[in-house]
VMD Tcl script that draws the C-alpha trace (Angstrom):
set ca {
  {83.63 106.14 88.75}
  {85.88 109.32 88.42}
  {86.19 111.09 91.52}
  {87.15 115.21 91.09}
  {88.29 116.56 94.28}
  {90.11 120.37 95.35}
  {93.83 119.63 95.88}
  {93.60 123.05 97.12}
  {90.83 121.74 100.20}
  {93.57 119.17 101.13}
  {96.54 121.05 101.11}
  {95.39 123.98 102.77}
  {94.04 121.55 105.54}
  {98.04 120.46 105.88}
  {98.89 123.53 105.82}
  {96.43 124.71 108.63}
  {97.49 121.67 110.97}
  {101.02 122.45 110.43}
  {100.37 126.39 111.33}
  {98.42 125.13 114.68}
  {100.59 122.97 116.16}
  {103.07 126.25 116.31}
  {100.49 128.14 117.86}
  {98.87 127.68 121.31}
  {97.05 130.80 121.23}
  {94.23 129.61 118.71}
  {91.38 128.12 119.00}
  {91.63 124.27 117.08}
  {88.27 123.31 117.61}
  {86.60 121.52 114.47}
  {84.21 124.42 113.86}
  {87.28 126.80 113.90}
  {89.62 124.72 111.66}
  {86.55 124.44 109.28}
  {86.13 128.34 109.20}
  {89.42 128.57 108.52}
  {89.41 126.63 105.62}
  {86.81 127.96 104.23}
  {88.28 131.42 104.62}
  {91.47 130.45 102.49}
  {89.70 128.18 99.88}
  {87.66 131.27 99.39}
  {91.06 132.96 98.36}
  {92.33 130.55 96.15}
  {91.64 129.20 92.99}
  {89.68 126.21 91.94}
  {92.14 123.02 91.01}
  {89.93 120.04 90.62}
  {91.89 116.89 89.57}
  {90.33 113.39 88.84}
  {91.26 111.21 91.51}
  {91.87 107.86 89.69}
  {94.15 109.34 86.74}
  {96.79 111.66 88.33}
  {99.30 110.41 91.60}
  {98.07 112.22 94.10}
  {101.09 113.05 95.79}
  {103.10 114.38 93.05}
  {100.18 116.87 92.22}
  {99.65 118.04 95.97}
  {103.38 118.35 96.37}
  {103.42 120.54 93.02}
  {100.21 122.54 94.22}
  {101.58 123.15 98.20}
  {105.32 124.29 96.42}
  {103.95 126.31 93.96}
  {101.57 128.55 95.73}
  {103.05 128.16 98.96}
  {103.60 132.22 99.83}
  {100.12 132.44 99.13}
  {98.45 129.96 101.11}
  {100.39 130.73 103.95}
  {99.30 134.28 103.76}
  {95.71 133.71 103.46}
  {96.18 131.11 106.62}
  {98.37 133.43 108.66}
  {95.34 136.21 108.12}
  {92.43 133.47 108.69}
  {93.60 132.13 111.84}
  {94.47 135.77 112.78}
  {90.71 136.47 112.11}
  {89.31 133.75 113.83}
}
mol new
graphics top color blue
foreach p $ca { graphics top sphere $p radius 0.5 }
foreach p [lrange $ca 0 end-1] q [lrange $ca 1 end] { graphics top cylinder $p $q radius 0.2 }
display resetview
């Protein structure tokens, strides 16, 4: 069965744990982290890929170098918020 999934969801969660562990004055509780992430997903665009046809890592690579500037904007201001 075909599996879509968010690249966006899983690189912005790398992206998030990356940005935390150079920052000790955040919260990095679960429920934080979550809020977070929903925060930036909000800001981003939809890029569903089917799981069992693409390789994975070549596609969130391509996704995390191409709108790097971005997400790190959205989850410089999202931890800033929370």
């Amino acid at each position: 069965m075909e599996e879509q999934k968010n690249i966006f969801e899983d690189v912005v969660k790398d992206v998030i744990k990356r940005t935390l562990s150079l920052r000790f004055d955040i919260c990095r509780c679960d429920i934080c982290k979550k809020r977070m992430l929903e925060i930036v997903l909000d800001k981003l665009p939809k890029f569903f890929i089917n799981t069992n046809q693409f390789r994975y890592d070549d596609v969130f690579n391509n996704v995390r170098n191409r709108y790097f500037k971005k997400i790190m904007e959205e989850t410089t201001a999202a931890i800033n918020y929370i």
